[in-house]
N, C-alpha and C positions, 0 to 999 in steps of 0.2 A: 389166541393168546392165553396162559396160563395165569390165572391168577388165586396165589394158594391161600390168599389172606394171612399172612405172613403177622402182620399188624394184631390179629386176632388173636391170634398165639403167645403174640408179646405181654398182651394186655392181661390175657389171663395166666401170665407168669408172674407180672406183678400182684396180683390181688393173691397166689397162693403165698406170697414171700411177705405180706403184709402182715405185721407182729401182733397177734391177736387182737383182730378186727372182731368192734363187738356186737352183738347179737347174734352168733351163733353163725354170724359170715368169716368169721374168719377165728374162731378161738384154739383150734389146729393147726397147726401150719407144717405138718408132715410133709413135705414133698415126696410127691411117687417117681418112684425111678421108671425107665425104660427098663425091657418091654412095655408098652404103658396097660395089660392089663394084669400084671402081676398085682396081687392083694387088694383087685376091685369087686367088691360084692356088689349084686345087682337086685333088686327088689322092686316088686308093681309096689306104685300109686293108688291105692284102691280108690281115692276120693276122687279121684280123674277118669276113674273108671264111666264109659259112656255107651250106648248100644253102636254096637262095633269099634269099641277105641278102647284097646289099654294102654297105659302108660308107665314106664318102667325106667327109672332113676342109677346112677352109675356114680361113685366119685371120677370126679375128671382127675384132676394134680393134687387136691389134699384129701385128706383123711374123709371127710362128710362135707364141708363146706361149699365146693364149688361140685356143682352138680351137673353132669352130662342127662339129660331124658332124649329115651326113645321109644316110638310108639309103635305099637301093632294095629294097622286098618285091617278090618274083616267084612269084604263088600258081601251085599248080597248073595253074589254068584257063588262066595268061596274062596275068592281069591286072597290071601292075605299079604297087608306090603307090611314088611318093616323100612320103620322110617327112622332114617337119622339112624345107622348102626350105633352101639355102643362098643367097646372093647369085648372083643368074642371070647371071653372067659367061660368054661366050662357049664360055671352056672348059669353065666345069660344064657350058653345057647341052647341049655335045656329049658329055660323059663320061658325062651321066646321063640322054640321050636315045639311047641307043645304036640301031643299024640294026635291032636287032630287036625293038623296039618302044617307043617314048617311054611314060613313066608315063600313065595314062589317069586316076589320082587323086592330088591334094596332099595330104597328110595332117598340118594345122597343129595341132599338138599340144601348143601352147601358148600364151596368149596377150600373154604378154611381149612388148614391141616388137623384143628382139630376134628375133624369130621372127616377126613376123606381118612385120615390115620386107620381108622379100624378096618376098613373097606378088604383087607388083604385075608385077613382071619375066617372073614364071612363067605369069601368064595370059597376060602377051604373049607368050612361048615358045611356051605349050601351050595355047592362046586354048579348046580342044576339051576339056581336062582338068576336071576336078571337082574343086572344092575344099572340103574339110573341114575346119571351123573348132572351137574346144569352145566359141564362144558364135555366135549367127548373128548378129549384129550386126558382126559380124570381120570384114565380108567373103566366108563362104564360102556355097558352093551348099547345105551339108549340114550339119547338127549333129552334130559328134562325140562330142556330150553329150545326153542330158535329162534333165528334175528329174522328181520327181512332184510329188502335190497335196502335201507336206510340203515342198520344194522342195530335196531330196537326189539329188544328180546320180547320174546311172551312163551308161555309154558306150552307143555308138548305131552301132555296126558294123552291116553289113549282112550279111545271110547268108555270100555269100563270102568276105568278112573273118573272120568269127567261127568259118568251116570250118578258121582256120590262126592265127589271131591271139587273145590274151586281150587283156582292159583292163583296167583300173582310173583308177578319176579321184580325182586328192588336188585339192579344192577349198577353196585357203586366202584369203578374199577378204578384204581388200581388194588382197592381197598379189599374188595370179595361179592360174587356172586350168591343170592340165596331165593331161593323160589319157597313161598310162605304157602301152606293147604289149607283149605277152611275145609273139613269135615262136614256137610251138612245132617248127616245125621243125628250127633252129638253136639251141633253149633261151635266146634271148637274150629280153634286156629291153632294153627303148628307152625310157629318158628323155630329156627336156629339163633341165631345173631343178630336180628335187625332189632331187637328191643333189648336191654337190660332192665330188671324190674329191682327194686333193694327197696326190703320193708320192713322195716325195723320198728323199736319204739321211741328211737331219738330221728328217726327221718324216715320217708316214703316218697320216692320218686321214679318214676318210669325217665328212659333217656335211650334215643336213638343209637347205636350204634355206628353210624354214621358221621357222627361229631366226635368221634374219637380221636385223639389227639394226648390231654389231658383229662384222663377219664375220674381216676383216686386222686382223690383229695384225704391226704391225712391228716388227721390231728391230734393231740395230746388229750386223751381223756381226763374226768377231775381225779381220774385214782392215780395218774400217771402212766396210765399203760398207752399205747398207741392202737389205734381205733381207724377203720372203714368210718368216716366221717357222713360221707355221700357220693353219690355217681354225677358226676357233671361231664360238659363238654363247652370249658369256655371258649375253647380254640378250635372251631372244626377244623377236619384237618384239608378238607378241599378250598379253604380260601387260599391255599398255598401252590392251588390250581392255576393254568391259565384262564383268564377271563372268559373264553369259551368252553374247556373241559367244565370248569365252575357249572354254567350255566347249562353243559351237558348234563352234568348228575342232577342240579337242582331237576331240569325235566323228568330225568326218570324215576326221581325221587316223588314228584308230584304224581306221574303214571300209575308206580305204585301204591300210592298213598290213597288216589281215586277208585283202584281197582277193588282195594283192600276195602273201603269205606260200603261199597256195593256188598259184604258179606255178611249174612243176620249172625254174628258170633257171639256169645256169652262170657267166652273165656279163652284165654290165649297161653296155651304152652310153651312157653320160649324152652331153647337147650338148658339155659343157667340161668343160677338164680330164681328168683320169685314166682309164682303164677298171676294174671291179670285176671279176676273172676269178678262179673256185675254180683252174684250175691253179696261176695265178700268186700266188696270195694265200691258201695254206694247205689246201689239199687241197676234197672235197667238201663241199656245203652253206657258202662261204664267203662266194659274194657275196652268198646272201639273207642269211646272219647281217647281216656288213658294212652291207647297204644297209637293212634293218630295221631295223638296229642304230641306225642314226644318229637314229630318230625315236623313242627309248628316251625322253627328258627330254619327251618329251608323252605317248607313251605309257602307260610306266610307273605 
């Protein structure tokens, strides 16, 4: 079955059209036209920088606001994946093909259009690369997923990946498929879409992606301008489930939850938005609380 996360793309159509959302989420509101990497500059993250992990930032739909990251692993052996393309602009793919050796794997780790979207540029860059899709209908060479005969996904690394990388797959369909890497070198976590982070100075809230539905909440600032208020999810949107798909996702929701909770991580790189980091956000064991945290209302 195909599932393009269709929902995902919506959501982040809304927050680019959002009328100067404040704290620096939304004070832009450029919309980028299609082709979507025309007038995207690409830039490393130096503070994310980690032994074998850079991390390298994209505008997605506005100007600077909403933010695409994607990362470069560099195992042991050599091998380097790019994870999570970004839009194969000129300059990404000279920043993220560097002289000492181009990615030899894509690693599409989720299958939201905005993420499978770039995936077309990068074979023409990297015609020689392997692409890793979580459904093989995506597009890719490899499945970064399989089911069993119950048809409960788990990840599909290959030896050398799994010599330096964990995984876990939160599989919420109709919604979108995403397979999460914890890095064990650098203790980081690499999301796409299963958390939204917004940290501001009038609110700070992590929120599952999962409960999307009503995600923006707007409100009337005191200066009168309209403002990103906060990320909620009063409504998830699987109570609209059958009583058993419901209780399907809640399981694979817990699967994942329990898989993830196993990974010693420091810090969590979602696609957009914010980063999740124990130094920054309250000493040790902060981000798994934080990012665990957020899938409490299914959990639970």
């Amino acid at each position: 079955m195909r599932r393009r996360g269709v929902a995902a793309w919506a959501a982040l159509a809304v927050l680019a059209a959002a009328p100067g959302a404040a704290d620096g989420l939304g004070e832009r509101t450029l919309l980028r036209g299609f082709p979507p990497f025309v007038g995207r500059s690409t830039a490393e993250v130096a503070s994310l920088r980690g032994p074998g992990l850079r991390v390298f930032e994209q505008p997605l739909l506005t100007t600077a606001d909403v933010r695409l990251r994607a990362s470069l692993v560099t195992l042991s052996s050599g091998r380097t994946l790019l994870v999570n393309p970004p839009g194969a602009t000129r300059e990404a793919v000279s920043l993220l093909c560097p002289p000492s050796g181009a990615p030899s794997d894509l690693v599409v780790c989720n299958n939201a259009v905005d993420h499978t979207l770039w995936v077309g540029g990068w074979r023409q860059a990297l015609p020689r690369a392997r692409v890793w899709a979580v459904e093989p209908e995506e597009g890719g060479d490899a499945a970064l997923v399989v089911e069993d005969d119950a048809g409960i996904p788990s990840p599909a690394l290959d030896e050398e990946m799994r010599a330096e990388l964990d995984a876990a797959v939160l599989d919420v369909q109709p919604f979108f498929r995403e397979v999460v890497l914890f890095h064990r070198p650098s203790r980081t976590l690499l999301a796409t879409d299963a958390v939204w982070r917004a940290k501001s100075a009038r609110f700070n809230n992590v929120v599952s992606s999962v409960g999307w539905d009503v995600i923006f909440q707007l409100r009337r600032r005191d200066d009168g301008r309209g403002g990103l208020d906060r990320l909620s999810y009063p409504y998830p949107w699987y109570v609209g489930l059958t009583p058993s798909a419901r209780e399907r996702t809640a399981r694979a929701v817990r699967r994942f939850v329990e898989a993830v909770s196993a990974f010693d991580f420091v810090r969590v790189v979602p696609a957009h938005l914010d980063v999740i980091d124990d130094e920054l956000d309250g000493g040790p064991g902060a981000a798994k609380r934080l990012f665990t945290g957020a899938f409490d209302y299914i959990t639970r």
